[in-house]
C-alpha positions in Angstrom: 61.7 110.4 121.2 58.8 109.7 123.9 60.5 112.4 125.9 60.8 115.2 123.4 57.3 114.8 122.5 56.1 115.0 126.2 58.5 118.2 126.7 56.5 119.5 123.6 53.2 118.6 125.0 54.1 120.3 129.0 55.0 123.3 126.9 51.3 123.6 125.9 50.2 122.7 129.6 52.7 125.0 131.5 50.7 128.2 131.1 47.3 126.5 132.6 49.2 124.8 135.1 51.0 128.3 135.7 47.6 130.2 136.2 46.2 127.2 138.6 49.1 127.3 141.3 48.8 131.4 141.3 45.5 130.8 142.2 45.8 128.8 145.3 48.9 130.6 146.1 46.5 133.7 145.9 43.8 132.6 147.9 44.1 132.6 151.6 41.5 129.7 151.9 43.4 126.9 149.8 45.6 126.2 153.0 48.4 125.5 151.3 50.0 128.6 151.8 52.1 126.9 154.8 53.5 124.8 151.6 55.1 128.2 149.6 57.6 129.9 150.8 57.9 133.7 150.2 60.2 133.5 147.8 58.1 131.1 145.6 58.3 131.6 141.7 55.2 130.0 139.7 57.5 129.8 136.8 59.7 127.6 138.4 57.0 125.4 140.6 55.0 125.0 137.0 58.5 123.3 135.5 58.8 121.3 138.3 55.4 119.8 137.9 55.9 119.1 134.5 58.7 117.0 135.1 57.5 115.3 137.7 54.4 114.4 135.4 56.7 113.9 132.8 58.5 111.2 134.9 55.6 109.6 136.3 54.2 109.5 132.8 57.0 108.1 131.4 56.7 105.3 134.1 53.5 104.2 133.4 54.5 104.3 129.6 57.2 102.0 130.5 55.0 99.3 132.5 52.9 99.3 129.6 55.4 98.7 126.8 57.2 96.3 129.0 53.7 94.4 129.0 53.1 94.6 125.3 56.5 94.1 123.8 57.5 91.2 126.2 54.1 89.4 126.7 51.9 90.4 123.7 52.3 86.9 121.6 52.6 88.0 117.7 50.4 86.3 115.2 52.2 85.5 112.3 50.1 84.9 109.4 51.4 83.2 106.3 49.8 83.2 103.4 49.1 80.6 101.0 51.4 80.3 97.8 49.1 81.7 94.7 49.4 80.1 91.5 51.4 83.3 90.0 53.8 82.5 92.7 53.9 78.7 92.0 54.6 79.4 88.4 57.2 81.9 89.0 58.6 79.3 91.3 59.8 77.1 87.7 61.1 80.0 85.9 64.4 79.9 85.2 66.9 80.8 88.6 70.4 82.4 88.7 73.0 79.3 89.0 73.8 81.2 92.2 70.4 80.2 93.9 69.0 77.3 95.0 66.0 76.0 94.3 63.9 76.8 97.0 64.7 80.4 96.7 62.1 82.5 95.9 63.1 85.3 93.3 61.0 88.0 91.5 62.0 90.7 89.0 62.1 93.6 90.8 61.7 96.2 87.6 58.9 94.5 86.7 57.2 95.3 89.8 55.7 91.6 90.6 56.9 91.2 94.2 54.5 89.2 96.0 55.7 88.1 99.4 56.1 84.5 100.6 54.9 85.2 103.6 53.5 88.1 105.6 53.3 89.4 109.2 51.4 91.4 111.1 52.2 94.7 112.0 53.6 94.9 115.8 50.3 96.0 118.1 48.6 95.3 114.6 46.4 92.1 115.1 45.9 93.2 118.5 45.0 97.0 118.8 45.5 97.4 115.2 47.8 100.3 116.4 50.5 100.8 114.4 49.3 100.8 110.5 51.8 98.5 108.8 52.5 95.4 107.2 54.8 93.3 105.1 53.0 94.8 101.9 53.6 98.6 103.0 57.0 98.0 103.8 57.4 96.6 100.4 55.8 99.9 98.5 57.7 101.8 100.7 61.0 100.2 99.6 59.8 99.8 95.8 59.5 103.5 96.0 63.1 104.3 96.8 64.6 102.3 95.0 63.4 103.1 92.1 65.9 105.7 92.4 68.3 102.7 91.4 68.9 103.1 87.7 70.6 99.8 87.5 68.7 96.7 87.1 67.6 95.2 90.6 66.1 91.4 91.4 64.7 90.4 95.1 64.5 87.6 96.1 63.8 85.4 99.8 66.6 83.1 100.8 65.0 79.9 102.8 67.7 79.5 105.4 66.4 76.8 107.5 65.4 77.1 111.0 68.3 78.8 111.8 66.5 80.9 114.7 63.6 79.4 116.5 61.9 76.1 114.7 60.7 77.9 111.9 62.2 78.6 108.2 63.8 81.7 108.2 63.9 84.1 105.2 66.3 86.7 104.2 65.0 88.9 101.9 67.9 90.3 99.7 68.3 92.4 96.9 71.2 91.7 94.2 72.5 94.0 91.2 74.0 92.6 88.3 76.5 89.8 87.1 79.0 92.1 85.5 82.8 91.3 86.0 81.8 87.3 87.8 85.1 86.8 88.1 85.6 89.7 90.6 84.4 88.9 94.9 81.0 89.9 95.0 80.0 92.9 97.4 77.8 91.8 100.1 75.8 94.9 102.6 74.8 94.5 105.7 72.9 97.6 107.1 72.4 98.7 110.4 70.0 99.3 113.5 66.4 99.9 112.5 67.4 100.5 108.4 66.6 97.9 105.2 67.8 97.2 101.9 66.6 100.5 100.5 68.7 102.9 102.6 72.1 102.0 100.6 70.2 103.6 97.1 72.1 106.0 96.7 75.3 104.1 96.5 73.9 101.0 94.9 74.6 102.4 91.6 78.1 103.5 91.3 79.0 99.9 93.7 77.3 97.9 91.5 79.4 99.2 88.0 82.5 97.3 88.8 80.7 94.0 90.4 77.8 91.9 91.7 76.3 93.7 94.9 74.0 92.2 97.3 72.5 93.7 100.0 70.8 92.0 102.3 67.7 92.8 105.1 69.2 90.8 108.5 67.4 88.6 110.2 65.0 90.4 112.5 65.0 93.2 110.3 63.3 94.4 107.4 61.4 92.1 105.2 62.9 89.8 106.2 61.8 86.7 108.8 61.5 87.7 112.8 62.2 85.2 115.1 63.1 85.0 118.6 66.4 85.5 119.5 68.4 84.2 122.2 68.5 87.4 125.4 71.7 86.4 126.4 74.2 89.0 124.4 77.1 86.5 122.3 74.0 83.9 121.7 72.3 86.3 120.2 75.3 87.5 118.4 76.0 84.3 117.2 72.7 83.6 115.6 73.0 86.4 113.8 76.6 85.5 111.8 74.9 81.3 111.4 72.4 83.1 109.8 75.2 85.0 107.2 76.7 81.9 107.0 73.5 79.7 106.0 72.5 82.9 103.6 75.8 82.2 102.0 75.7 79.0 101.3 72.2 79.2 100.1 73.5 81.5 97.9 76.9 79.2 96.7 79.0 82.1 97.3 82.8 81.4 98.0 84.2 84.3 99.2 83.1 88.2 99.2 83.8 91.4 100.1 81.7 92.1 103.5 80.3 95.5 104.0 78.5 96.8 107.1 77.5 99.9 108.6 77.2 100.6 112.7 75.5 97.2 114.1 76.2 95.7 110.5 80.0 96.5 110.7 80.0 94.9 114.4 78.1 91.9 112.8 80.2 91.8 109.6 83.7 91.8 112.3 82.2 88.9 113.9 81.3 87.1 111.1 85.1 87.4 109.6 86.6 86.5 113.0 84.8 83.1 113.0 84.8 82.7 108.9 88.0 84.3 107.8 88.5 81.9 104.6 84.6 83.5 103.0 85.8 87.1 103.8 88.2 88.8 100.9 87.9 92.3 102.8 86.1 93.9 105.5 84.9 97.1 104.7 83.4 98.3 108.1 81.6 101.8 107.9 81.1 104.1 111.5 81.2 100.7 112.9 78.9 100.3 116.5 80.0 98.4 119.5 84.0 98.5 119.1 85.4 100.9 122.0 84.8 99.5 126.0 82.5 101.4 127.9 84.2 104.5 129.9 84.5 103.7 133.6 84.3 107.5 133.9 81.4 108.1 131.8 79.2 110.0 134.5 82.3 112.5 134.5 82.6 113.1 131.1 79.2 113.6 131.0 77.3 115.4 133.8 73.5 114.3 133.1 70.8 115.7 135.3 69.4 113.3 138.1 66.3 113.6 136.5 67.4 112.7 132.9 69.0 109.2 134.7 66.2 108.3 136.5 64.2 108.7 133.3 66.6 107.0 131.4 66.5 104.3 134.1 62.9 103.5 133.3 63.6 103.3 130.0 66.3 100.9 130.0 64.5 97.9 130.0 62.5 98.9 126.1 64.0 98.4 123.0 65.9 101.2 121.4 62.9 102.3 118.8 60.4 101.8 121.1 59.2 105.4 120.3 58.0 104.8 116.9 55.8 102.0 117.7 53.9 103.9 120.5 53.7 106.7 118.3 51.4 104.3 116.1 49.6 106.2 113.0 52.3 109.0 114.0 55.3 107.1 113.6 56.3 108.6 110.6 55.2 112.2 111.0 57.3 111.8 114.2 60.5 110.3 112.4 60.0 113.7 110.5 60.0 116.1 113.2 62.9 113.9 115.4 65.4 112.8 112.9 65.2 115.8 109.9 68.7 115.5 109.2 68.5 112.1 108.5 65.1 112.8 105.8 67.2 115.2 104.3 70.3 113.0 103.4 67.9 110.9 101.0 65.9 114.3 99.5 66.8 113.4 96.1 65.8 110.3 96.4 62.4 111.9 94.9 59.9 113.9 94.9 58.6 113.3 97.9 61.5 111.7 99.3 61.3 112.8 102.9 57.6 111.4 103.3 58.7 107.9 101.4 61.8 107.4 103.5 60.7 108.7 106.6 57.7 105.8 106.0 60.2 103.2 105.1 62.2 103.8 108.1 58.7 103.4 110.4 57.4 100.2 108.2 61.1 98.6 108.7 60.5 99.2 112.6 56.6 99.2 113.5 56.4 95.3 112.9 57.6 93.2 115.4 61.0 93.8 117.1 62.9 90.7 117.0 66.4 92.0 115.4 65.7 95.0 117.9 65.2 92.8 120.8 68.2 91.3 119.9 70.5 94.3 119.7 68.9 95.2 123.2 70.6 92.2 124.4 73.8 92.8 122.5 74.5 96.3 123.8 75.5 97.5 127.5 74.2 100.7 126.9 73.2 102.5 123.2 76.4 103.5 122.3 78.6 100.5 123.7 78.5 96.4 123.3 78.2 94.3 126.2 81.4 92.4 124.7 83.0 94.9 122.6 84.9 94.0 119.3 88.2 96.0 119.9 88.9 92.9 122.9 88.6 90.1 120.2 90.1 92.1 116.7 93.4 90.3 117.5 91.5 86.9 116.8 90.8 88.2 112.8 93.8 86.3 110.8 96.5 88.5 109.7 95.2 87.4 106.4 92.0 89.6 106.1 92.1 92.8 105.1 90.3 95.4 106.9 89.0 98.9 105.8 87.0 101.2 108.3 85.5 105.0 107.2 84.2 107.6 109.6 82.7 110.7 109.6 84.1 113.2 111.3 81.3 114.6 112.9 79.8 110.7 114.3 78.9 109.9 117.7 80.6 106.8 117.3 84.2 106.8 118.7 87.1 106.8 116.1 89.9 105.8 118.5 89.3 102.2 117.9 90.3 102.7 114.3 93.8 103.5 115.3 93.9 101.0 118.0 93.4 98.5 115.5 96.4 99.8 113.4 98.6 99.4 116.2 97.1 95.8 117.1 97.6 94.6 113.6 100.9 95.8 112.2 101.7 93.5 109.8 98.0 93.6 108.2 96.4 95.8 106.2 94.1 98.2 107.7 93.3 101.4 106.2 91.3 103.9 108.5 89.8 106.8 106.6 87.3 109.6 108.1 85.0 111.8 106.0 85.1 115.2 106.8 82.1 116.8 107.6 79.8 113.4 107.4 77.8 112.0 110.4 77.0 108.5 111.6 74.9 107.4 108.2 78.6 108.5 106.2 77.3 107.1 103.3 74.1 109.2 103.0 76.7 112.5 103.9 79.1 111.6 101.5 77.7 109.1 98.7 80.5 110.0 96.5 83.4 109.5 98.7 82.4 107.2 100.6 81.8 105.1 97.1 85.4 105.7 96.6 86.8 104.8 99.4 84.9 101.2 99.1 85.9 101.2 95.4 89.3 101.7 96.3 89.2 98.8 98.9 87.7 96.5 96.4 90.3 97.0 93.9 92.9 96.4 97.0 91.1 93.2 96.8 91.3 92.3 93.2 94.7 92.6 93.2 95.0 89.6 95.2 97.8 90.2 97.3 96.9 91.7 100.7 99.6 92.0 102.6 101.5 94.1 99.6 100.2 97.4 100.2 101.3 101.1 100.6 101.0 102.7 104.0 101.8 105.7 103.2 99.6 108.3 104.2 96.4 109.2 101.9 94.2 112.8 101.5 91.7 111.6 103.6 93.6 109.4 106.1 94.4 111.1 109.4 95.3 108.1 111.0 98.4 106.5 110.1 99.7 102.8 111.0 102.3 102.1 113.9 104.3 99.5 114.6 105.7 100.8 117.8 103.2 97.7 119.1 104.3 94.2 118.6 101.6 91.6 119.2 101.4 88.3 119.4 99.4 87.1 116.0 98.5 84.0 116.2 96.8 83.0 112.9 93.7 81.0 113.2 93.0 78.0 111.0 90.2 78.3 108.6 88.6 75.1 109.9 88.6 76.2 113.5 85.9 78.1 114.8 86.9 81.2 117.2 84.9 81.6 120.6 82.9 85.0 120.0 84.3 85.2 124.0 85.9 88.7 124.5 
């Protein structure tokens, strides 16, 4: 992001810069003529220059977020309880909470926050212009898209990260069909609560859906997380696991998208007996990292030594030094990701490209945290497709592309052959991208329909594998593995 916008800006500088080196290269006093060689083109030195600003830029842009991301202390500041709060406190809960959960009715538009944080750079340079209480408007706004009734509510999950109570804010939708597995959504890197609207509706019509904000993300809580990659990783699913049993939930269906589909895998390798099916959509962090990937992809020197200085920030560190620009920025960088939720409203490309910044201009603890996680952006440090064998045979597994998503599809197949004697049922959209449920909302509502009625059946391992419209990858069993079932009280190493 921080690169496009200085190519933008060099644009506007090359024809000044242009007209300054004809000059000295036009005046026999400069005494730099000894520098130029006949056959010099201004167009050329002028790009040059640029880049080499560019890169020194970049640099000092890198010292500087390195300073402020990793040594800036955030100041959290809670508020106190008001006595609206206190008193919605005692009204009656859904049997499915406990106590010292904290619910609101959403439609009725009285969400007042527990507790509220600082924007990231926003107690100290007062930066970036968000907070808790913008994110929330923000998200209020999109989903009242929703047409189906929708409460919030913060789950107190202990001190699970840090020595602080954490706080999952969640969203559920209603308590049709209780006899059915719930529907549980995780979401993924730098998204919320509010970017599954447009499915919420037809997901929630044959069951109760809850989607959640994970921890670091969101409204929810920000701790620290661990740096080293499988701690981190493993803080994340406790904190699934304490949500659920805050929220007295027995089993479910588990739902994730890129990061949240690599969470949602871990989370049913080390609790198989809470997961009914894993739904797992354009999953992140599955395929090992090419040892050739330099020769698939030829990347200018340049480019590599720019993205060597950038290694070290978090992935969305763009948006935050953007500040009061962040969103105007998201608008210009991602437009094909505004345009997926356009009927969200009226103005739906300003309200989610907002959303998107407030959900990622606060402090970036789940980012930090995927930082740790991944080798590079497109790759885990410990990728899942090295520990799928340790999912029990039991658990039934659902994955959906889109056909025209960065993230590899190879691993979908792999898993077929890996797990012969278990349903797994690989579909790809055609013509969706990475966010295949914005692409697609209708299909891709089927396809988790149809995996949720797999599920109420209640059988798993009776299932037809013969091949569907949109399957294109079919089941082998020309692999024979050794499945070793694991126990439900035994707790699987997250080791690869």
């Amino acid at each position: 992001m921080g690169f496009g916008m200085g190519c933008e800006f060099a644009q506007l500088l090359r024809p000044t810069i242009s007209s300054l080196i004809q000059r000295i290269y036009l005046n026999p006093d400069a005494g730099l003529l000894f520098w130029i060689p006949p056959s010099f083109n201004i167009n050329s030195m002028a790009d040059l220059l640029l880049k080499i600003a560019i890169f020194f830029g970049l640099v000092m842009m890198k010292i500087l977020l390195f300073v402020l991301e990793r040594f800036v202390p955030h100041q959290d500041t809670r508020k106190r309880r008001t006595k609206e709060e206190k008193k919605s406190e005692h009204k009656p809960m859904d049997p499915l909470y406990k106590e010292k959960t904290y619910i609101v009715d959403y439609s009725s538009g009285e969400i007042d926050d527990k507790e509220s944080q600082s924007g990231w750079l926003g107690s100290w340079l007062k930066w970036c212009p968000t907070s808790i209480a913008m994110l929330r408007q923000a998200e209020k706004k999109i989903l009242s898209y929703v047409k189906t009734s929708i409460r919030g509510a913060y789950v107190n999950i202990g001190p699970v990260v840090g020595k602080d109570d954490c706080k999952i804010w969640t969203i559920s939708l209603t308590d049709n069909h209780p006899e059915r597995p719930p529907l549980v959504m995780l979401h993924g890197l730098g998204a919320g609560v509010a970017l599954w609207a447009l499915n919420l509706d037809g997901l929630a019509a044959t069951r109760h859906v809850y989607a959640v904000d994970l921890l670091g993300f969101g409204r929810s809580s920000r701790p620290v997380f661990s740096t080293d990659a499988l701690d981190a990783e493993r803080e994340f699913v406790q904190s699934i696991e304490e949500w659920r049993k805050e929220m007295r939930l027995d089993k479910f269906i588990l739902l994730g998208h890129s990061m949240g589909g690599f969470l949602a895998t871990s989370y049913a390798i080390r609790y198989p007996s809470r997961v009914s099916h894993l739904i797992l959509a354009d999953p992140w962090g599955f395929p090992e990292k090419p040892a050739d990937l330099s020769q698939r992809y030829p990347i200018p020197l340049w480019v590599k030594m720019i993205a060597y200085c950038l290694q070290p920030l978090n992935p969305l560190w763009g948006i935050r030094i953007a500040g009061p620009m962040g969103p105007k920025l998201i608008e210009k960088v991602r437009p094909d990701l505004i345009r997926k939720f356009a009927a969200l409203s009226g103005d739906g490309d300003a309200t989610v490209a907002e959303y998107i910044f407030h959900c990622n201009a606060q402090t970036p603890s789940g980012e930090a945290a995927f930082h740790s996680m991944m080798s590079s952006f497109g790759w885990a440090k410990y990728p899942m497709i090295n520990r799928i064998p340790s999912l029990k045979r039991d658990v039934p597994l659902s994955m959906i592309y889109g056909s025209r998503s960065w993230v590899d599809h190879c691993p979908g197949q792999q898993i077929q052959q890996m797990r012969p004697s278990s349903y797994v049922d690989v579909q790809i959209i055609r013509g969706a991208g990475h966010h295949v449920y914005a692409d697609s909302k209708d299909k891709f509502n089927d396809l988790v329909l149809k995996a949720c009625a797999h599920t109420d059946l209640g059988n798993p391992l009776n299932f037809d594998l013969s091949p569907k419209k949109e399957t294109i990858l079919e089941p082998s069993t020309d692999i024979q593995l050794d499945l070793k079932p694991v126990e439900q009280d035994e707790k699987p190493s997250l080791q690869p």
